[in-house]
N, C-alpha and C positions, 0 to 999 in steps of 0.2 A: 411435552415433547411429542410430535408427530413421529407416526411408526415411519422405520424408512429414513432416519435422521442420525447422522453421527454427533457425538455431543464434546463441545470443547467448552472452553472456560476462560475468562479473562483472569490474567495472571496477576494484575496489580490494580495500585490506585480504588478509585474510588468506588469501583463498579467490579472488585478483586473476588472472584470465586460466581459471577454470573453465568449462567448456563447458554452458549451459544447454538443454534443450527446451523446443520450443515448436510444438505440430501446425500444419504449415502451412496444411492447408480450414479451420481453426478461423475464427468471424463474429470473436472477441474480437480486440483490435488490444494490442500488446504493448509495453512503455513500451520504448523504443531503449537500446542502449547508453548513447547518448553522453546522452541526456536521464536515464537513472539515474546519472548522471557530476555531470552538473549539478545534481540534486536532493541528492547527498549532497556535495557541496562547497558548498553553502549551508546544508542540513542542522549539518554539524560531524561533528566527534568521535559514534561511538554508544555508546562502551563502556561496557557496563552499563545501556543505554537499554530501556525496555520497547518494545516497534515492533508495533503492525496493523497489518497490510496488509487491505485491504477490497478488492471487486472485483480478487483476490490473482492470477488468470491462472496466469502458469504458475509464478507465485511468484518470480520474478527481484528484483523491488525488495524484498519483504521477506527476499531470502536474501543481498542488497547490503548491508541492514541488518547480517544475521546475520553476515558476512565481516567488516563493519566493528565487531563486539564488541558488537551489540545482543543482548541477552536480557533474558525470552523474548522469541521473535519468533511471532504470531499472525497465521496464515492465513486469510482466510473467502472463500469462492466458491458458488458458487450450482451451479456445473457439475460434474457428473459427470465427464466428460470429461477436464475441466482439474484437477479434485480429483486424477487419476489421475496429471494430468503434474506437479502438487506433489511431490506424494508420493516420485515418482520423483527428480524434482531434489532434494529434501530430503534424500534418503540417497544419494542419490551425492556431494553438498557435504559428507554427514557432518553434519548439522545437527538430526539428529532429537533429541537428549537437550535444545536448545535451542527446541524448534520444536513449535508446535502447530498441526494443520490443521482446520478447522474446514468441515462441508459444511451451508452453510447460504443463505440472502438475508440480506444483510446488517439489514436492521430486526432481524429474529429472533434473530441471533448477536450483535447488538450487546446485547437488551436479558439474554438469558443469560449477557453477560459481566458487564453492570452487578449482576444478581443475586448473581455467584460470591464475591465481586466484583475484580472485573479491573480496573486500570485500568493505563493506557498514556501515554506519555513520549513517543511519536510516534504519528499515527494517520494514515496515508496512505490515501487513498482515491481511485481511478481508475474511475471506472463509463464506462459505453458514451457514446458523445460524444452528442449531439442527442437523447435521448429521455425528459430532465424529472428523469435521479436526483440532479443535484447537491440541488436541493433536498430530495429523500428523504433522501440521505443527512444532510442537515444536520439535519431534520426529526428523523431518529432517532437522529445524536448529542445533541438537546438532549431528547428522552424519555429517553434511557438515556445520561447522560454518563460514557460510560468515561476519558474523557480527563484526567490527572492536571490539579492547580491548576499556572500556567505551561508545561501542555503545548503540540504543536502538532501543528495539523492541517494537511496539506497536502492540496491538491484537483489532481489531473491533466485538464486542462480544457477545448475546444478554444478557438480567440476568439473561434469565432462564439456559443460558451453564452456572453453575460450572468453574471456569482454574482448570485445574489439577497440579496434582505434579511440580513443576518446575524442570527442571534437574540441578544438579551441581548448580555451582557460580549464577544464574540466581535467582533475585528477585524482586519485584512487587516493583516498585517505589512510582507508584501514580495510582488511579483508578479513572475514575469519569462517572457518570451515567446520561445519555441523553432519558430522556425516557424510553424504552425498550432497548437499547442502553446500554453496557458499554467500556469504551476506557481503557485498563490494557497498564499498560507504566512497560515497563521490562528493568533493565541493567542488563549485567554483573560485579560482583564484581574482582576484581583485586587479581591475587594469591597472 
């Protein structure tokens, strides 16, 4: 573990009690142990699941995925920084033949995947609390919907952000409240 490093852990599955990095001067705020606990016990089963991670940090929830038999598993982050500390967790979990890292803003990487085309069986998405991206994000999954038909989207949220509108077919499954903390679980409805 480098000095200057907060230390988390993967909660379950196959990779259960790994030691993750996380730079501690980083601005980025890091999804808790116990709340990547609670999102994949409501989540379910992954195995064989496609998984984005969006605003991915130091990659801990989508390498929670990966432990729990999600593949592939897609990384996107915006930072430099944090791309670096992916990376690093990725091949120290061993998860690089399943894993892709992606160094992008999310609008960008979203509509490149739509292009490839990628789509995805879970799409979590955690952006910085109070500064307007839930709605971007929501924005540029319905421009580029990567998200498979009966996929889900979850949003990491605080309670003071409101969700907005949902666009189209998209509706609020389940919510539940961790604190300051809220996890909004989204499917899409079927035409």
């Amino acid at each position: 573990m480098r000095p200057g490093s907060n230390v988390m852990r993967i909660t379950g599955g196959k990779l259960k009690g790994r030691t993750l990095r996380f730079p501690s001067r980083s601005a980025s705020r890091p999804t808790t142990d116990f709340l990547r606990e609670a999102l994949f016990n409501l989540l379910g089963p992954q195995t064989d699941r496609s998984f984005l991670d969006l605003y991915a940090g130091s990659g801990a929830v989508g390498l929670e995925a990966a432990s729990r038999g999600a593949k592939p598993v897609v990384f996107v982050e915006k930072s430099g920084k944090l791309i670096g500390v992916i990376r690093e967790n990725v091949s120290s979990c061993g998860c690089s033949e399943q894993s892709r890292i992606i160094h992008d803003g999310v609008a960008s990487a979203l509509c490149a995947l739509y292009d490839q085309p990628c789509r995805f069986d879970v799409v979590f998405a955690d952006p910085p609390y109070g500064r307007g991206f839930i709605g971007e994000t929501l924005r540029a999954l319905q421009s580029c919907p990567v998200m498979e038909e009966g996929g889900t989207l979850v949003l990491q949220h605080s309670v003071r952000e409101p969700l907005p509108a949902l666009p189209g077919r998209w509706r609020v499954e389940k919510q539940r409240k961790y604190g300051e903390n809220l996890l909004t679980f989204i499917r899409m409805e079927s035409e």
